[in-house]
Structure formats: C-alpha cells, structure tokens
C-alpha positions as CSV (number, residue, x, y, z in Angstrom):
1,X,57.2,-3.4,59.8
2,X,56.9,-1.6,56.7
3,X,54.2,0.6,55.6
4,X,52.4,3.5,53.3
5,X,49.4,4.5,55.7
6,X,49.8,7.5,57.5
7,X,48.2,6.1,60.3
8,X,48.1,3.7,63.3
9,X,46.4,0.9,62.4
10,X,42.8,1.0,64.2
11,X,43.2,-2.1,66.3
12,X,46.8,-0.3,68.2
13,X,46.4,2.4,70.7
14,X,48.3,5.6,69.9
15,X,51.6,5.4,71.9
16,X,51.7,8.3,73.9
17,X,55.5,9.4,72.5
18,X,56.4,9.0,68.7
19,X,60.3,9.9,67.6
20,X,59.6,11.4,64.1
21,X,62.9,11.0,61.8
22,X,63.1,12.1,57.8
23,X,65.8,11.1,56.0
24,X,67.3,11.7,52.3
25,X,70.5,9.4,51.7
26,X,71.4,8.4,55.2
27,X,73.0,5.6,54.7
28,X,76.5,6.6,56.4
29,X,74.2,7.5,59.9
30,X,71.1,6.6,59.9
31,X,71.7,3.0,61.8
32,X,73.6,5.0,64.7
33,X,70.6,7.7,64.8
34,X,68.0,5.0,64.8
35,X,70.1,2.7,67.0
36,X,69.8,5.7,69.8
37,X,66.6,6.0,69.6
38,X,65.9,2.3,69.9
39,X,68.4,2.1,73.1
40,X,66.1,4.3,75.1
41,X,65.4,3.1,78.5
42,X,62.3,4.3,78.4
43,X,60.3,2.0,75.8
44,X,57.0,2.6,75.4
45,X,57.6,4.9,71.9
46,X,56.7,4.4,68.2
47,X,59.7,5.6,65.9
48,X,58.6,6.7,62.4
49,X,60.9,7.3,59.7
50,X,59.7,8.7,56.3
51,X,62.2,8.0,53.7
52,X,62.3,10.7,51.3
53,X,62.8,8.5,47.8
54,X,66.7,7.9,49.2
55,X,68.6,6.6,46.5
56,X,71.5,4.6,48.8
57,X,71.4,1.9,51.1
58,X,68.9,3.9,53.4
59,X,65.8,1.7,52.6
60,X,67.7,-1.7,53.1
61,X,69.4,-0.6,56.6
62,X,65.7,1.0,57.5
63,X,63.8,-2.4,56.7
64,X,66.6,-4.6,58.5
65,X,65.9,-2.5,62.1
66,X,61.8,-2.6,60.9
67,X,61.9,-6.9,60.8
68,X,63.4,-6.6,64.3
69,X,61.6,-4.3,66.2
70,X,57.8,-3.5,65.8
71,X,58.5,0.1,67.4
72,X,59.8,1.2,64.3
73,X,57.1,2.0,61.4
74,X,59.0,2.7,58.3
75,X,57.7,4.4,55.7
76,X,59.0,5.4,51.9
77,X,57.6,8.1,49.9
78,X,57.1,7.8,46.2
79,X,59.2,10.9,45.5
80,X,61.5,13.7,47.2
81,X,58.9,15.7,49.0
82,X,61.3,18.6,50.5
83,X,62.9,18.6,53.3
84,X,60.1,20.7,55.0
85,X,57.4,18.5,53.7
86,X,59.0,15.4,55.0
87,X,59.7,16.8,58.7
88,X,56.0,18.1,58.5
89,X,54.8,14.2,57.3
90,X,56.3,12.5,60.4
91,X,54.3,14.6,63.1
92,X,51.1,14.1,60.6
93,X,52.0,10.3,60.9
94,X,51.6,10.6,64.3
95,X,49.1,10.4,67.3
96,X,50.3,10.7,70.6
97,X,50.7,13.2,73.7
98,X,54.3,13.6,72.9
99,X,56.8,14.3,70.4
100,X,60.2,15.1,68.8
101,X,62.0,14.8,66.0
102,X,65.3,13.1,65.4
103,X,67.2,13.7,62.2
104,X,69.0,11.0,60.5
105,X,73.2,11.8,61.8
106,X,71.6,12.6,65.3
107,X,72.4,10.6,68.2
108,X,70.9,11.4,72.0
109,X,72.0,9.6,75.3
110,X,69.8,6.5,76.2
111,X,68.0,8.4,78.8
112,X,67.0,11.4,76.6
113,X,63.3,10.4,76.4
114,X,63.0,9.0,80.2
115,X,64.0,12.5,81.6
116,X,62.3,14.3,79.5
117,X,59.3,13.0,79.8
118,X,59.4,12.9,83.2
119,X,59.9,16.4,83.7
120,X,56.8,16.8,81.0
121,X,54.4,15.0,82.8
122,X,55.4,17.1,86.1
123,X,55.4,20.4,84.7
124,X,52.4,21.4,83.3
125,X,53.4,24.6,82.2
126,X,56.1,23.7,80.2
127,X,55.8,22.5,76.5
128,X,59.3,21.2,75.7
129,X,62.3,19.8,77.6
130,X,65.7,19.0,75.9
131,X,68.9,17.6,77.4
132,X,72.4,19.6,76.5
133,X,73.0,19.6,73.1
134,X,76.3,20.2,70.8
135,X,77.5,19.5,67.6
136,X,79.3,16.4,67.2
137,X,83.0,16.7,68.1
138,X,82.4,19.9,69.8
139,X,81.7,21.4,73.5
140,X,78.0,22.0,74.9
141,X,77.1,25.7,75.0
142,X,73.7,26.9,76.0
143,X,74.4,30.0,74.4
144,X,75.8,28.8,71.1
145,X,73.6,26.1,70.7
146,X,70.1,27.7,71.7
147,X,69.1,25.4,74.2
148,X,69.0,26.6,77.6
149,X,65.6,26.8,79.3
150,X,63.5,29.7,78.8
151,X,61.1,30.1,81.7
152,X,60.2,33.6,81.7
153,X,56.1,33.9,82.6
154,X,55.3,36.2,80.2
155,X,55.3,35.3,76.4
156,X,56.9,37.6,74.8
157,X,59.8,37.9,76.9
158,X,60.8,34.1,76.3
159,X,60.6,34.7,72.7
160,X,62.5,37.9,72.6
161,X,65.5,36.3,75.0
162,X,65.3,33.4,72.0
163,X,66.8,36.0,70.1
164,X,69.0,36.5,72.9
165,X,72.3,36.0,70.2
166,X,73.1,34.4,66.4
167,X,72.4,30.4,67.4
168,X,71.8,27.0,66.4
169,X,68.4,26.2,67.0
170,X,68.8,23.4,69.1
171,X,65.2,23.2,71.0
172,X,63.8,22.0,68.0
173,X,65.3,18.5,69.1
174,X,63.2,18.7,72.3
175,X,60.4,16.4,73.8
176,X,57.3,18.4,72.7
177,X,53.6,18.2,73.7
178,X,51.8,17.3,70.6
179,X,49.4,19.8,70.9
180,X,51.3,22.9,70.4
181,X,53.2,21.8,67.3
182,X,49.5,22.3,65.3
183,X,51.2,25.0,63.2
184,X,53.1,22.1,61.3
185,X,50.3,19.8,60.8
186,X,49.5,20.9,57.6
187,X,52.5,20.9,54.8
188,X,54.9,23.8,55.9
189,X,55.6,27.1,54.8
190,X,59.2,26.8,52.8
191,X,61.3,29.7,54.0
192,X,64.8,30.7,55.8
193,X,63.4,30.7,59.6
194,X,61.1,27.8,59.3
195,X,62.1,25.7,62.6
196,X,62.9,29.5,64.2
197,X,58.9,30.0,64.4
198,X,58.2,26.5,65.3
199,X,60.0,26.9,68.0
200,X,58.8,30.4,68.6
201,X,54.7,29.4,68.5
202,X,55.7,26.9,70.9
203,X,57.6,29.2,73.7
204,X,54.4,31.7,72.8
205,X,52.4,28.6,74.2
206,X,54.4,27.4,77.5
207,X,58.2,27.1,79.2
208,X,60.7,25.4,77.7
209,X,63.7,23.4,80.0
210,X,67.0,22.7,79.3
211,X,67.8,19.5,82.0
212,X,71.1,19.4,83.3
213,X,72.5,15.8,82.2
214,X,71.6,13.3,79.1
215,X,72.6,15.0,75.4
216,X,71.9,14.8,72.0
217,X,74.5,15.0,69.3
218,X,73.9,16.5,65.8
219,X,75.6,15.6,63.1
220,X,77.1,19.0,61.3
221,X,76.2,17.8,57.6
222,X,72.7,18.7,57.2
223,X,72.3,22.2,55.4
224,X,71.2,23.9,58.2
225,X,74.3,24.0,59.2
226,X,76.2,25.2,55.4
227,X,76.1,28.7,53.8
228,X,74.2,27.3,51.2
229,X,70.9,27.5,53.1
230,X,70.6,31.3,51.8
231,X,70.3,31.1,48.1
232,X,67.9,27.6,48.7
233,X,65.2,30.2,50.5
234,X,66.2,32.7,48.3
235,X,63.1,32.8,46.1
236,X,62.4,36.6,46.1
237,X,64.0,40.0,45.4
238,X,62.8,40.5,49.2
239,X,65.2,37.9,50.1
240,X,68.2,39.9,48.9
241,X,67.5,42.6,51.2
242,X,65.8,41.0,54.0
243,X,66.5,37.0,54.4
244,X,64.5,36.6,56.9
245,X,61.4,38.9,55.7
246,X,58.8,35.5,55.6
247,X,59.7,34.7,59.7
248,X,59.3,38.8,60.5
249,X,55.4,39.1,59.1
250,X,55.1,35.9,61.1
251,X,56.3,37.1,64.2
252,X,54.4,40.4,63.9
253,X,51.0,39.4,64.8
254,X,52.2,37.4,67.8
255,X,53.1,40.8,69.4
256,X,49.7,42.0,68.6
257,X,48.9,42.0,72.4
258,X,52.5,42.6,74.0
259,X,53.6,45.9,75.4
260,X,54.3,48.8,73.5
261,X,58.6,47.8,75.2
262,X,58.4,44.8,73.6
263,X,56.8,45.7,69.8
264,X,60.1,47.6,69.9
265,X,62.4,45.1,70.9
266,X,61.2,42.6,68.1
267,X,61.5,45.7,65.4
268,X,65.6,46.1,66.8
269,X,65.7,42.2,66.7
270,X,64.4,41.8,63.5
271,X,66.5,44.5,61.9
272,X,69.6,42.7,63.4
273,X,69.1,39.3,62.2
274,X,68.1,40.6,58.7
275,X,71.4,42.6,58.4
276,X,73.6,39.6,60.0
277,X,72.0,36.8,57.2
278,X,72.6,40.0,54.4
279,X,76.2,40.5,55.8
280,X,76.7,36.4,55.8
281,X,75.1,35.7,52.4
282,X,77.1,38.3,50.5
283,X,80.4,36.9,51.7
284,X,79.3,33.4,51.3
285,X,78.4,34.6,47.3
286,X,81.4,36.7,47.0
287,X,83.5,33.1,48.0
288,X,80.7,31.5,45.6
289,X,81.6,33.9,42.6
290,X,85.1,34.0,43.1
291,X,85.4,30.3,43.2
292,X,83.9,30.2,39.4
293,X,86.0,32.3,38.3
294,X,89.4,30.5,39.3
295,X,87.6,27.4,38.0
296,X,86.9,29.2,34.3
297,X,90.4,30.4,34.3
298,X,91.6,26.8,34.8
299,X,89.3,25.3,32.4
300,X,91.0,28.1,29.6
C-alpha cells in the first residue's frame, strides 16, 4: 500500500517490530535490500520506506513490492529532507517494541530478525543485538566493523571500549528496543558523529550483542563510507580543527557521573579521534585540490 500518514492506521495494532529504510536514488539496490527484508522467516514486521523525492526508478520498484505485500507501507516525501531527517522520519513513522533500520544497498540473512529478536525478548538487559556484519565483498571483522558485543556492566566502560579503534559503525544496523532510540524521535542534529551518539545513548542505556551466525551486508556506496563526509559536516571554523567537536560536547555530560579514570579516558579518546578525522580530511583535500588543478591545466 501506499501512503503519506505518518501513522498506523487506528483500526491496525502496532506490529511489535518495524524495519525502517530511507532511500535517495536506489533504484540499482533497493529491490534486493527490500527483498531481504521481506524473506525474513520471522514475519510478523511492518517495513517502512520513506522515499526521499528519488528522482529514478525507486518509486515504481517501491510501489510494485507495496501492491504485493501489505507489510510494506511506502511512503514519498514531497522534497529531499536530508539524509538525517529521513533516517529520523522512519523511527517517527513507527510504533512498535522493536526496531532497526535498513538502508537501501543493505542485505541481511533471512534469519536476521528471528535471532535477534529472540535473544531480545530473553535478555532484558540488553538493548540491541546484531548478527556479523561486513562490507559487501569483504571478510567479517568485529574489530573493523564495530560490531562485537559490548557487555561490560558499567556504562561508561561499554562506551569507552566503542572507541576501542577507528571503525565502521556497524551496530547501528542492530535490532533495537524502541524505547532507547527517543533521542532521534525529534528531527536530528546534523553533524559528523551523528549515528556514533546514537549508538552511544543506547550502550549508555543497556548491553549490546553481537550473535555468532546470520549477517548483514552493506553496500560500500553510501557516503558514510567516502572521504567526502568531512567537508558535508563541515559547517564551522570549529570543524577545521576539531571534526568531531559537535559529538565531544555531547558525550561530555554523559560522563557527568562516571569516575574521575574514566572523564580522562574520554578527554584521550576525544583528542585521538579529532586528530585522526583532521589528519584524514587534510589529505582527502590535498587529493581534492590537487585534482583541480590538473583539471585547469588540461582545460588551458
């Protein structure tokens, strides 16, 4: 079915898991991505996708999956809202116990939902569960990917070992409980880090599991994953010298209440991950500026 409320309609119950997936110009993945998610042997899901005003064939292959299975609640905004906006407007869309998010070149393993929320439902004090994740056409790696369970008991040591190395943030594709995702309810904050603190509000709330089979697949041409991402959050002079200066006076008041051990740990992590982004956007714009200048001395 297609649709432009944000809502269930009143006479449905709220499933109790909802796959959220944006998409912008999809048209060369999307139908595997959703085809994933409809392949799940666990069924009982909504899948909402926001179409962010694509301007391909995304619509047409969207509608087409819509007229064949009522799961799937397609939605197109009126204009490009952002790409933060648009992640922040499926959650918003949805009511339910659980939820993740599944971009548009993503793929998972038909049991992905199943295990997950099986573990979920007996754990209590976890918040998220993933399965191994990896880029497509390359090897799973806890380490590389950020993914591997963080169970320590105490708060601020799981969010500290996130930081454990430079990483893709790969828990953001886990099963989440709806509840502590309230800090992306409202429209977003638009800055280099953004699905870093998501992540990081969650492990302040609860454990987070990595289960040992299933997988998800991303795709490797979002932006998150190009050098480009720097000057896009670049909107202040701040930025130059500190990339990640909007996620560090986020993170501060979290540590409010850890121990004096730990206050210093973040400080040494945040200075670390500032100078790596500085080190990595000044070669990506020395590339950038040497690149215009072999093309103006072809163009002469």
């Amino acid at each position: 079915m297609t649709t432009n409320q944000t809502e269930f309609p009143r006479s449905s119950q709220p499933p109790r898991v909802v796959v959220g997936m944006p998409v912008y110009n999809g048209e060369r993945t999307i139908e595997a991505a959703i085809q994933s998610i409809l392949n799940q042997s666990f069924h009982e899901f909504r899948l909402i996708i926001s179409d962010n005003a694509s301007t391909d064939r995304t619509a047409a292959i969207c509608k087409e999956f819509a007229n064949r299975d009522t799961r799937l609640t397609y939605i197109r905004q009126p204009y490009n809202l952002g790409a933060e906006a648009n992640f922040s407007f499926v959650l918003t869309a949805s009511a339910c116990d659980y939820f993740c998010w599944a971009a548009a070149d993503d793929t998972r393993s038909p049991d992905f939902l199943e295990r997950t929320l099986r573990f979920l439902n007996s754990h209590p004090d976890y918040v998220a569960a993933t399965c191994p994740t990896k880029f497509e056409n390359s090897d799973f790696d806890q380490i590389t990917m950020g993914d591997q369970s963080r169970v320590e008991e105490d708060p601020h040591e799981r969010i500290l070992n996130f930081f454990g190395c430079w990483h893709a943030n790969a828990r953001f594709c886990s099963l989440f409980r709806y509840q502590v995702l309230q800090s992306w309810l409202t429209k977003p904050d638009v800055f280099l880090g953004t699905d870093w603190l998501l992540v990081i509000q969650a492990l302040n709330a609860g454990k987070s599991c990595r289960l040992d089979s299933g997988y998800v697949e991303l795709g490797k041409r979002g932006i998150s994953n190009s050098l480009v991402i720097f000057p896009q959050y670049r909107a202040r002079l701040i930025h130059w010298i500190l990339p990640f200066f909007d996620l560090s006076i986020r993170l501060i008041p979290i540590f409010a209440t850890a121990r004096p051990r730990n206050k210093l740990k973040l400080f040494a992590i945040l200075l670390r991950i500032n100078a790596a982004a500085v080190r990595t956007q000044t070669i990506y714009e020395l590339q950038r500026l040497r690149g215009i200048m072999r093309q103006r001395k072809l163009i002469k």
